[in-house]
ROVEXDO-485196 format. One line per field, with one value per residue (C-alpha): residue in one letter; x, y, z; residue number from 0. Coordinates in nm, 3 decimals. Layout:
<gudrens>
rest: c(A|...)
x: c(X|...)
y: c(Y|...)
z: c(Z|...)
nr: c(NUM|...)
</gudrens>
This chain:
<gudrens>
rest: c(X|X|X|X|X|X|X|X|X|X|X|X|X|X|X|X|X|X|X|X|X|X|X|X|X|X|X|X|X|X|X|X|X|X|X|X|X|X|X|X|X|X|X|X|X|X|X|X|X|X|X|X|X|X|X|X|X|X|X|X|X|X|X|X|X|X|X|X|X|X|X|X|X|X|X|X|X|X|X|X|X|X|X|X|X|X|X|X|X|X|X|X|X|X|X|X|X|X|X|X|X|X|X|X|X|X|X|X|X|X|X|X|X|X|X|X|X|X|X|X|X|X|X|X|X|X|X|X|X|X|X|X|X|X|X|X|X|X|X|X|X|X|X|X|X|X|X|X|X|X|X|X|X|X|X|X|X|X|X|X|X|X|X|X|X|X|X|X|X|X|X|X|X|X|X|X|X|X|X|X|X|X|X|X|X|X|X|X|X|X|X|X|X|X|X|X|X|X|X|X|X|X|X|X|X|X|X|X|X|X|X|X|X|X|X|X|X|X|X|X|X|X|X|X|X|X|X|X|X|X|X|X|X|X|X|X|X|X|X|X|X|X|X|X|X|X|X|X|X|X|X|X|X|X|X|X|X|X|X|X|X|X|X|X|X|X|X|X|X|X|X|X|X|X|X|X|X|X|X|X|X|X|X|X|X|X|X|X|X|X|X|X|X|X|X|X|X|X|X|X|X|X|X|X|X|X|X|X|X|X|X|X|X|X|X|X|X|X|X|X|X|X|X|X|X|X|X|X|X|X|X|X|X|X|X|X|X|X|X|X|X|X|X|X|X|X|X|X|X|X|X|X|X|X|X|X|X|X|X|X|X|X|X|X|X|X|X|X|X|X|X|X|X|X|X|X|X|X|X|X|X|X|X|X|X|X|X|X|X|X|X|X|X|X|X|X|X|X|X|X|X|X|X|X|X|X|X|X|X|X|X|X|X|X|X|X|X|X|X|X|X|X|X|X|X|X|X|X|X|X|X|X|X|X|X|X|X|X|X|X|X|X|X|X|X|X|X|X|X|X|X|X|X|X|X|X|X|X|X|X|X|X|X|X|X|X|X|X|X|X|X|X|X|X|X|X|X|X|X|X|X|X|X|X|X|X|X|X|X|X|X|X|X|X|X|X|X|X|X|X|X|X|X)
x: c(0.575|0.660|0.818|0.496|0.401|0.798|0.722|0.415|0.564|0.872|0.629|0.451|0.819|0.876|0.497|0.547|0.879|0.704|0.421|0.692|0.924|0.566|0.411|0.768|0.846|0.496|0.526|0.924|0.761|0.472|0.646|0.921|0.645|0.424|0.744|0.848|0.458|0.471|0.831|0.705|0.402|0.551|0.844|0.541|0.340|0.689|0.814|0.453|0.462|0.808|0.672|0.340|0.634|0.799|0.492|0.434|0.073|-0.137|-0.050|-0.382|-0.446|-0.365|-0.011|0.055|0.244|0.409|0.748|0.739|0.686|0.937|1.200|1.122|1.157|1.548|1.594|1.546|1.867|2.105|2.358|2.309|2.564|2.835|2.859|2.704|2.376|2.326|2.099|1.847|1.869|1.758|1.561|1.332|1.326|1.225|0.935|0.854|0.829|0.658|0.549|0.502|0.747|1.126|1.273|1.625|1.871|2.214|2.498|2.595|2.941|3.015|2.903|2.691|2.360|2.108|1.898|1.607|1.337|1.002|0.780|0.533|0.761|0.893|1.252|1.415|1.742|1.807|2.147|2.371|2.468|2.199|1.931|1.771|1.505|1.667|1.448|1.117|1.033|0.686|0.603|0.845|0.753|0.949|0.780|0.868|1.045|0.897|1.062|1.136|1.271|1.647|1.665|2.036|2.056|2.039|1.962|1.622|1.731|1.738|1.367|1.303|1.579|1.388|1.008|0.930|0.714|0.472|0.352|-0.016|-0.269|-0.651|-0.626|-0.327|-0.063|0.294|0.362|0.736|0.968|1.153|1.320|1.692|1.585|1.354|1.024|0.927|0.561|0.330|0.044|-0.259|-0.541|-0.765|-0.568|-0.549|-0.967|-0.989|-0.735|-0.950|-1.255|-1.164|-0.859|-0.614|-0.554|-0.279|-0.292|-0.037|-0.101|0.124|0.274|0.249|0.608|0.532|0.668|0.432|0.470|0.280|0.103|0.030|-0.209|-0.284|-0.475|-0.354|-0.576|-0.377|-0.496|-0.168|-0.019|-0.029|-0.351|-0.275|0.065|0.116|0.417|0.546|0.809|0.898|0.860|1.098|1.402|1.135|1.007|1.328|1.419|1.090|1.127|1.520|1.376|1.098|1.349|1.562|1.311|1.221|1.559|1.583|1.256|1.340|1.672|1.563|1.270|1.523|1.735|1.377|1.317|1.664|1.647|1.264|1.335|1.698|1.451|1.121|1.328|1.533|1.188|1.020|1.302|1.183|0.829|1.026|1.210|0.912|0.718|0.973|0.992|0.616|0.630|0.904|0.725|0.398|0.575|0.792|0.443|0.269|0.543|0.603|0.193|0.192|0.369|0.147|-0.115|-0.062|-0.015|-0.346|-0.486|-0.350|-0.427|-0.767|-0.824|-0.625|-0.872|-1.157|-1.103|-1.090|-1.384|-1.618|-1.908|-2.119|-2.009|-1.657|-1.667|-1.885|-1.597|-1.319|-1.516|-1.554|-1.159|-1.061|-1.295|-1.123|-0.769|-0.863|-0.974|-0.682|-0.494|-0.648|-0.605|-0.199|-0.218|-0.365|-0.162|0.132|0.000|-0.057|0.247|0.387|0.201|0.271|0.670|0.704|0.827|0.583|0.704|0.519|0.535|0.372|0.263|0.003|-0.351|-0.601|-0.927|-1.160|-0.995|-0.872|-1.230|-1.380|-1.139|-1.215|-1.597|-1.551|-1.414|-1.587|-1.928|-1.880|-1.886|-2.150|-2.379|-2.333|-2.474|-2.753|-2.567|-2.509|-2.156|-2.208|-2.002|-2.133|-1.897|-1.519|-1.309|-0.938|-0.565|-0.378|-0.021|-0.069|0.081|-0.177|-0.187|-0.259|-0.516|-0.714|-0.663|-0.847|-1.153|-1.173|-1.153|-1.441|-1.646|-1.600|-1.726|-2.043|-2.108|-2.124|-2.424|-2.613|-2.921|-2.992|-3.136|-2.917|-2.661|-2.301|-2.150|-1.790|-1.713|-1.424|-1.439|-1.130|-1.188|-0.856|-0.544|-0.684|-0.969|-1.201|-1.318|-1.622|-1.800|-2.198|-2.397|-2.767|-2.721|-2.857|-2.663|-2.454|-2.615|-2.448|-2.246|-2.055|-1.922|-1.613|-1.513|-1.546|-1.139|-1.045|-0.867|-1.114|-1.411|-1.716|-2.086|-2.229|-2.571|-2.613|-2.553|-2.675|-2.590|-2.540|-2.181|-1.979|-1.871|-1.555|-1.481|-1.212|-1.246|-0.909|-1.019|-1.124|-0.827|-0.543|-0.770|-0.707|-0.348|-0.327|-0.482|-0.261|0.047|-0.037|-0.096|-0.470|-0.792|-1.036|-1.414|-1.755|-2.144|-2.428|-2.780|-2.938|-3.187|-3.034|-2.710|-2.349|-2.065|-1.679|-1.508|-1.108|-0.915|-0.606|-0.327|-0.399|-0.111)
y: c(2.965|2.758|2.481|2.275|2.302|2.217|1.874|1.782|1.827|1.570|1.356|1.355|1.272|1.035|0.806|0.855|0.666|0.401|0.326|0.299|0.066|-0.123|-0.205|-0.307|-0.495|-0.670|-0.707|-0.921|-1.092|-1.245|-1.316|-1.539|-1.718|-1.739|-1.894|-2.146|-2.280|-2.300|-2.510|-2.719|-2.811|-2.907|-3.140|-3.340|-3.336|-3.455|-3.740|-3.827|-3.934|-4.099|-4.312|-4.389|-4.498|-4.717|-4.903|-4.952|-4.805|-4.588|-4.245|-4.009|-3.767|-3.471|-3.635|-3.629|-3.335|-3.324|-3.530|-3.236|-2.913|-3.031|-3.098|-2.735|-2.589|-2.758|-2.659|-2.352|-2.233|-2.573|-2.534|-2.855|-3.060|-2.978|-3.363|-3.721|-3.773|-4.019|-4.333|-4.211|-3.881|-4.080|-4.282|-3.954|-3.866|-4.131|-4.170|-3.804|-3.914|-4.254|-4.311|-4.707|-4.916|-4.885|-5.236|-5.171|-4.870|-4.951|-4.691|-4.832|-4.848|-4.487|-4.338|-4.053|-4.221|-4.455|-4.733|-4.774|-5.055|-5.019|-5.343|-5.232|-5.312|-4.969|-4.793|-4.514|-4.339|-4.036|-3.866|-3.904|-3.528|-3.274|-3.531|-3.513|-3.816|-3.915|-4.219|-4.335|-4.685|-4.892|-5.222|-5.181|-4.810|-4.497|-4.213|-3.845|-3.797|-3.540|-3.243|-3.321|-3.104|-3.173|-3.276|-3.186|-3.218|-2.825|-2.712|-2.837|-3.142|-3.052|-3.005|-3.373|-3.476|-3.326|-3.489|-3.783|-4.112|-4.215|-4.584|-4.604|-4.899|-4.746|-4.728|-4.535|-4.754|-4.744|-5.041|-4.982|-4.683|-4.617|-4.300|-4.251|-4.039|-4.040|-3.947|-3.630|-3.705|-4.018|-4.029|-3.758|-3.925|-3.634|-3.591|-3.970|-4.028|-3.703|-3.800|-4.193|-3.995|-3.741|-3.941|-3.696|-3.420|-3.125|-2.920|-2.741|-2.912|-2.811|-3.136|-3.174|-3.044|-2.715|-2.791|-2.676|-2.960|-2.946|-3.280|-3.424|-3.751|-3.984|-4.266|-4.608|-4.853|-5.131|-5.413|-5.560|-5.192|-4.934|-4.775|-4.414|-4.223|-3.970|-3.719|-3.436|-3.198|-3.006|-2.611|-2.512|-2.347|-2.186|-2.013|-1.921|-1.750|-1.553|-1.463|-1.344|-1.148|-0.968|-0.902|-0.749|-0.551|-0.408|-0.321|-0.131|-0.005|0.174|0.270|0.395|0.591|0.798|0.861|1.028|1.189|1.387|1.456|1.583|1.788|1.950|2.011|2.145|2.409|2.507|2.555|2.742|2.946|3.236|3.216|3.196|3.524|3.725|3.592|3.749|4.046|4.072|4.001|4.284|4.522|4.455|4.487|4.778|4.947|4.852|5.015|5.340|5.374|5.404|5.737|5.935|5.767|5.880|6.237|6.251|6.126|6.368|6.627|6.557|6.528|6.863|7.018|6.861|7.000|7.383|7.291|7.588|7.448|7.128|7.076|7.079|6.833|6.645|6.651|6.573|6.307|6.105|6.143|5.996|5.728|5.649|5.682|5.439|5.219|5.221|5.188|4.826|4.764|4.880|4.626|4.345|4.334|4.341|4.093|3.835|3.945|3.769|3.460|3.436|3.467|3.259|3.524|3.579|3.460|3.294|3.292|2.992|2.922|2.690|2.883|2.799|2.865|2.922|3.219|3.303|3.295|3.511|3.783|3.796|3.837|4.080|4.307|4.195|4.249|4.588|4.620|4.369|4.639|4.900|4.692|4.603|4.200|3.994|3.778|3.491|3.202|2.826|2.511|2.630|2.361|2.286|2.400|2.526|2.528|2.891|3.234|3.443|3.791|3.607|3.373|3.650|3.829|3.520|3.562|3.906|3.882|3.583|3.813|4.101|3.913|3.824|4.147|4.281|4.068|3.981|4.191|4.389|4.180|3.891|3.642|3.517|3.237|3.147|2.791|2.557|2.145|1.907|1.672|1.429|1.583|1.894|2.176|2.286|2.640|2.791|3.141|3.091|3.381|3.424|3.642|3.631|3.282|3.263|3.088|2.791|2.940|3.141|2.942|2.804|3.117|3.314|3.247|3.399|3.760|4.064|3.793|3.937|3.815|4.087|4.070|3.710|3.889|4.249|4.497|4.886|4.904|4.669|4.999|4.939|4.591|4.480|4.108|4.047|3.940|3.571|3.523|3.617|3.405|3.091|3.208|3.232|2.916|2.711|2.876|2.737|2.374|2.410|2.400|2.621|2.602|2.729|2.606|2.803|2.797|3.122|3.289|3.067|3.188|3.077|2.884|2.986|2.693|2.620|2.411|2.448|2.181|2.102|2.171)
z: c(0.129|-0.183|0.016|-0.005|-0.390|-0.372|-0.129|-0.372|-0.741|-0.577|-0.469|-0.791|-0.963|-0.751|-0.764|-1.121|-1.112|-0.830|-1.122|-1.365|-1.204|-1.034|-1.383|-1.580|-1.231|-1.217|-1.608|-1.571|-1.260|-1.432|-1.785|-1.516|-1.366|-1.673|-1.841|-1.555|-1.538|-1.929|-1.939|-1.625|-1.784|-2.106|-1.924|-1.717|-2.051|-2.239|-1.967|-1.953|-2.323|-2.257|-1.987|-2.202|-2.501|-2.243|-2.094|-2.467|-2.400|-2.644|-2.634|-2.504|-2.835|-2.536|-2.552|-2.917|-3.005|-2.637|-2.789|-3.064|-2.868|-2.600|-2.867|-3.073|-2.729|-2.668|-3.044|-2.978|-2.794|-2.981|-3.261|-3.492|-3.627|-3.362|-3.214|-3.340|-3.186|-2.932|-3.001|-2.702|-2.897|-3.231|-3.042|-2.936|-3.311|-3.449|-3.204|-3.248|-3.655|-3.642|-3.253|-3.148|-3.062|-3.197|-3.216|-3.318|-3.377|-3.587|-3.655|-4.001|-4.114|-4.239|-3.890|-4.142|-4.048|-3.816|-3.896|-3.717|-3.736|-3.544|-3.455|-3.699|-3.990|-4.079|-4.115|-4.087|-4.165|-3.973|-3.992|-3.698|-3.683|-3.783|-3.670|-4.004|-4.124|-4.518|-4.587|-4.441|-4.589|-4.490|-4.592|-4.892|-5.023|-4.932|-4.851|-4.843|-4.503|-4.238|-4.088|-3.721|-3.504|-3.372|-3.050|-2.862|-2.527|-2.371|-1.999|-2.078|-1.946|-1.541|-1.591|-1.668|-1.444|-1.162|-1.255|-1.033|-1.145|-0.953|-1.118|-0.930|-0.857|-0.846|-0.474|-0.499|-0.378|-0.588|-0.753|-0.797|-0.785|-1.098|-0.910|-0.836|-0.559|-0.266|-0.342|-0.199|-0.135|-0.183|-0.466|-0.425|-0.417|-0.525|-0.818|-0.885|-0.875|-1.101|-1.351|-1.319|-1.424|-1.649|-1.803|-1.714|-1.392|-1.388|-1.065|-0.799|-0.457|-0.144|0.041|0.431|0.453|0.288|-0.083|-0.360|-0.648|-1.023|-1.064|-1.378|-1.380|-1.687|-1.633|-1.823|-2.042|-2.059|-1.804|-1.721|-1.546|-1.372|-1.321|-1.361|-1.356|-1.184|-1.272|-1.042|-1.014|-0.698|-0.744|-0.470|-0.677|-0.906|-0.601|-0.456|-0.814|-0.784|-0.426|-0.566|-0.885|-0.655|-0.394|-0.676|-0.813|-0.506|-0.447|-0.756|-0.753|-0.391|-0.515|-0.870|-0.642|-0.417|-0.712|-0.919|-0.560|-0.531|-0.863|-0.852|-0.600|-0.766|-1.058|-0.882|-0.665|-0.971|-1.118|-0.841|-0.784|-0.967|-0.815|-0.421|-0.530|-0.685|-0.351|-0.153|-0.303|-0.296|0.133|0.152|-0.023|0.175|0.503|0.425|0.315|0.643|0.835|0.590|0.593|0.973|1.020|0.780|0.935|1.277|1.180|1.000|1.303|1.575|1.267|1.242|1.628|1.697|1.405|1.561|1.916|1.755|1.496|1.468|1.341|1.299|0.929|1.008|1.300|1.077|0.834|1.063|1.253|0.911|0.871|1.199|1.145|0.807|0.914|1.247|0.951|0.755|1.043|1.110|0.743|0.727|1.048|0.902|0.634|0.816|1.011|0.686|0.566|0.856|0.849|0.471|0.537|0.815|1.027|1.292|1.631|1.887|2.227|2.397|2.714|2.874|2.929|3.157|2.929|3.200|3.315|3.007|2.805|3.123|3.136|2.744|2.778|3.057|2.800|2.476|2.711|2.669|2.325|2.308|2.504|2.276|2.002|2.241|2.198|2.496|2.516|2.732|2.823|2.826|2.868|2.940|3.008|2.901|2.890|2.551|2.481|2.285|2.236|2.486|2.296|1.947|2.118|2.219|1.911|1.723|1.976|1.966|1.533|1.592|1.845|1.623|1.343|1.516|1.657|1.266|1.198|1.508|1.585|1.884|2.150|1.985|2.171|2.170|2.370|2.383|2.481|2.504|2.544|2.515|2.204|2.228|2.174|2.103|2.266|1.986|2.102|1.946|1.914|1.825|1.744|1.687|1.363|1.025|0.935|0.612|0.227|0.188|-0.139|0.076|0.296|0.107|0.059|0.426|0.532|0.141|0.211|0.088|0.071|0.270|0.216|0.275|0.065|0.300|0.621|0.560|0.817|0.752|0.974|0.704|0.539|0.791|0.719|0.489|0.456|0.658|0.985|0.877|0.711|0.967|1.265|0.998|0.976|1.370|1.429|1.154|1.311|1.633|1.462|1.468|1.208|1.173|1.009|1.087|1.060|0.960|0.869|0.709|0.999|1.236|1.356|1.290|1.490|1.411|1.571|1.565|1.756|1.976|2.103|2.447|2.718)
nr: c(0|1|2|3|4|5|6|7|8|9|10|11|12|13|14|15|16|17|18|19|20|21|22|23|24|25|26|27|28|29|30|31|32|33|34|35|36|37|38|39|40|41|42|43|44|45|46|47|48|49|50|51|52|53|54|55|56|57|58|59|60|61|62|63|64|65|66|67|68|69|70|71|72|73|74|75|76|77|78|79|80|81|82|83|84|85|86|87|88|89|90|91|92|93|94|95|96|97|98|99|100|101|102|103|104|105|106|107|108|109|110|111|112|113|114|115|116|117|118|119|120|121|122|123|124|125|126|127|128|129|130|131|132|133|134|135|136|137|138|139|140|141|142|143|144|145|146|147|148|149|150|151|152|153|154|155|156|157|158|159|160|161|162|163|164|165|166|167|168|169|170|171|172|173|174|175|176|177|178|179|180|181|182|183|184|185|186|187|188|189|190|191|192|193|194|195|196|197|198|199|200|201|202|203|204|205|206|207|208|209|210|211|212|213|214|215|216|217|218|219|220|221|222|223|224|225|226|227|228|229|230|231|232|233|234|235|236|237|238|239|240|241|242|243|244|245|246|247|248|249|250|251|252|253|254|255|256|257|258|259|260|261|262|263|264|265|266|267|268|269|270|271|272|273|274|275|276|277|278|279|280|281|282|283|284|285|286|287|288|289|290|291|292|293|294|295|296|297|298|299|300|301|302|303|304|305|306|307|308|309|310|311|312|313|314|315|316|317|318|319|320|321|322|323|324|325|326|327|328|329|330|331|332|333|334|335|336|337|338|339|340|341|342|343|344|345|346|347|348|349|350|351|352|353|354|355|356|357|358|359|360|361|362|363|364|365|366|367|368|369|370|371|372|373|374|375|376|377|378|379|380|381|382|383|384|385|386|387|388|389|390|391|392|393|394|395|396|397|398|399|400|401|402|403|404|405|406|407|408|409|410|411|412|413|414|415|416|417|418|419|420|421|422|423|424|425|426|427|428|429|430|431|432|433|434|435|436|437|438|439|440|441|442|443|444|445|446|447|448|449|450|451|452|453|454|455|456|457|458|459|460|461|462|463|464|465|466|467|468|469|470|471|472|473|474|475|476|477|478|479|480|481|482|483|484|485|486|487|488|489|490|491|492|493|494|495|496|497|498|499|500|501|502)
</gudrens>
């Protein structure tokens, strides 16, 4: 009985641990990509500057601090002082310090420092292991030297390695290739007019053979070169680290999910143990009842009927008559139960069989019809069409609960029709009365056990009804792999429909 509540708190574990691994998943994911878009973009914007410094062009404000941020970035995971810096390496430096053009760079004589001159008359001495500026000198006076980042040469460098130049005419035609390597695409003419506009274009384009490449476009103001560069850098390992850290993550997220599972469940059926135990205790006690109660029962019974037969006057039979009537009633109560304590345990066994329902629905208002006349109620069939897969003696138990049910609160001179139509997979079979109808508020509440709405359909015979019937038919028809409901309108009858595998 528990099994379910059992099925749902594992499932709960186990979303709980899908959310968790989803949002610090998602969360690694887009820090990755964030991180390779942020270190792409600052390699084009760096090389970019580097290729400006070459052409000996001026340097777009957007491109100032690019020499800078690149070179705080390789800082950031180098260990100073280890080897002498290379004269490209000073060269960087000193154009991160000063900018322009450097005109000469000189190890002097003790190997501790550089010399560079720039064409605009100034100096510099930078020191040939930490990278440090000692001395600035311009036009004669020495000023206080800046702090400029070191720059060693880290893995850093197979980003700018792996950015292609693309020197550009305003029609877009290369004017020379300065790559080692084939070019993996020819300029982008989009990007080119934008960046010739705008002075500058960074966008992600997709090349005719699939590749996704970031684009960076500056356009030149000198009148004797290129028009524009253009600087890209092929995003294909980037997305085949993503694809691997997603595929990862999924792996472990699956993996981490069965493992939360198992363990849910260990921990929800040591939980519910206790509950499954008092449960069962509860559906033993019920059933031993049922069958204790019947013995007693039938003695009071043939009691009461022997009494009644040698009754010698009207009181008396009066007297006995009422305790027949009660004992028949608890009778059909000790039944019921017995009958829910069945349902509730999983122990009631059903023997199916396919059934014909025209036959079967006729042979079932033959003998409902007679009931139906002492209430002054006719049982008709309409539409009976279809064949269940269903356990005969509880199927007709169901109709004759349902028919019952109706009898209680349809007035004399009042109808019920049976019927039966095949809706897909199933045959929905319904039992319509012209009765009182039910309020809406009760309605929810009709297949509860010991629920009856009496003050909404008002009848004096309810006296014998226990509030059972409702809920074994719902118990019957979910055993057989059915659904029940029902549709009413007050003071204009009711339909009890449920539905029934077809055969």
């Amino acid at each position: 009985m528990l099994k379910p509540l059992r099925w749902q708190f594992t499932l709960l574990y186990a979303l709980t641990a899908v959310a968790i691994i989803a949002l610090v998943g998602s969360g690694a994911y887009v820090l990755v990509a964030r991180y390779f878009e942020r270190i792409t973009d600052l390699a084009l914007q760096h090389k970019m500057a580097h290729e400006f410094h070459s052409l000996n062009a001026p340097l777009p404000s957007t491109l100032v601090f690019a020499d800078t941020d690149w070179s705080m970035l390789r800082n950031e995971h180098s260990a100073p002082g280890s080897r002498m810096l290379t004269t490209e390496e000073v060269r960087q430096i000193a154009l991160a310090a000063r900018g322009g053009e450097i005109k000469s760079i000189k190890l002097e004589q003790d190997a501790r420092q550089y010399e560079v001159k720039l064409r605009d008359g100034s100096e510099l001495k930078i020191d040939a292991y930490s990278g440090q500026i000692i001395e600035i000198e311009i036009n004669g006076e020495y000023l206080s030297p800046p702090s400029v980042p070191i720059v060693l040469p880290t893995a850093y460098d197979a980003e700018l390695a792996s950015i292609f130049v693309l020197p550009l005419d305003p029609q877009g035609r290369i004017l020379f290739n300065p790559n080692p390597a084939a070019l993996p695409m020819l300029a982008h003419q989009e990007a080119l007019d934008s960046a010739l506009r705008n002075g500058s274009d960074l966008r992600t384009i997709t090349t005719a053979t699939g590749q996704r490449v970031r684009l960076l476009t500056y356009r030149l103001t000198r009148p004797d070169g290129p028009a524009a560069l253009q600087l890209g850098r092929v995003l294909t390992d980037q997305a085949q680290v993503l694809n691997q850290l997603l595929t990862g993550l999924l792996g472990f997220g699956l993996i981490g999910s069965l493992i939360v599972g198992a363990a849910g469940w260990w921990l929800s059926g040591r939980a519910l143990r206790p509950a499954e135990e008092a449960w069962a205790r509860q559906l033993r006690f019920i059933s031993s009842a049922s069958h204790e109660l019947r013995a007693p029962l039938t003695l009071i019974r043939a009691s009461a009927e022997v009494a009644l037969r040698n009754a010698e006057n009207e009181d008396q039979r009066e007297l006995l008559a009422d305790v027949l009537s009660e004992s028949d009633h608890m009778r059909r109560l000790v039944d019921d139960l017995l009958t829910l304590s069945r349902l509730d345990s999983g122990a009631l066994t059903l023997q199916r069989q396919p059934i014909q329902l025209s036959d079967f629905l006729a042979d079932v208002q033959r003998h409902a019809a007679r009931l139906g006349d002492e209430h002054g109620v006719t049982i008709a069939l309409t539409k009976t069409e279809g064949t269940v897969f269903a356990d005969p003696d509880r199927l007709r138990q169901i109709l004759l609960i349902l028919i019952d049910n109706a009898l209680r609160y349809t007035p004399t001179g009042g109808t019920i029709s049976l019927s039966a139509e095949v809706t897909g997979k199933q045959v929905r079979i319904g039992v319509r009365d012209t009765g009182c109808g039910i309020a809406p508020e009760h309605l929810p509440h009709l297949f509860e056990r010991f629920y009856r709405a009496d003050q909404a359909r008002n009848r004096a015979n309810n006296g014998n009804n226990a509030g059972l019937g409702l809920s074994i038919a719902k118990g019957l028809v979910e055993a057989h792999g059915g659904t029940i409901g029902v549709e009413s309108k007050v003071n204009a009858g009711t339909l009890v429909w449920f539905t029934i595998p077809a055969a």
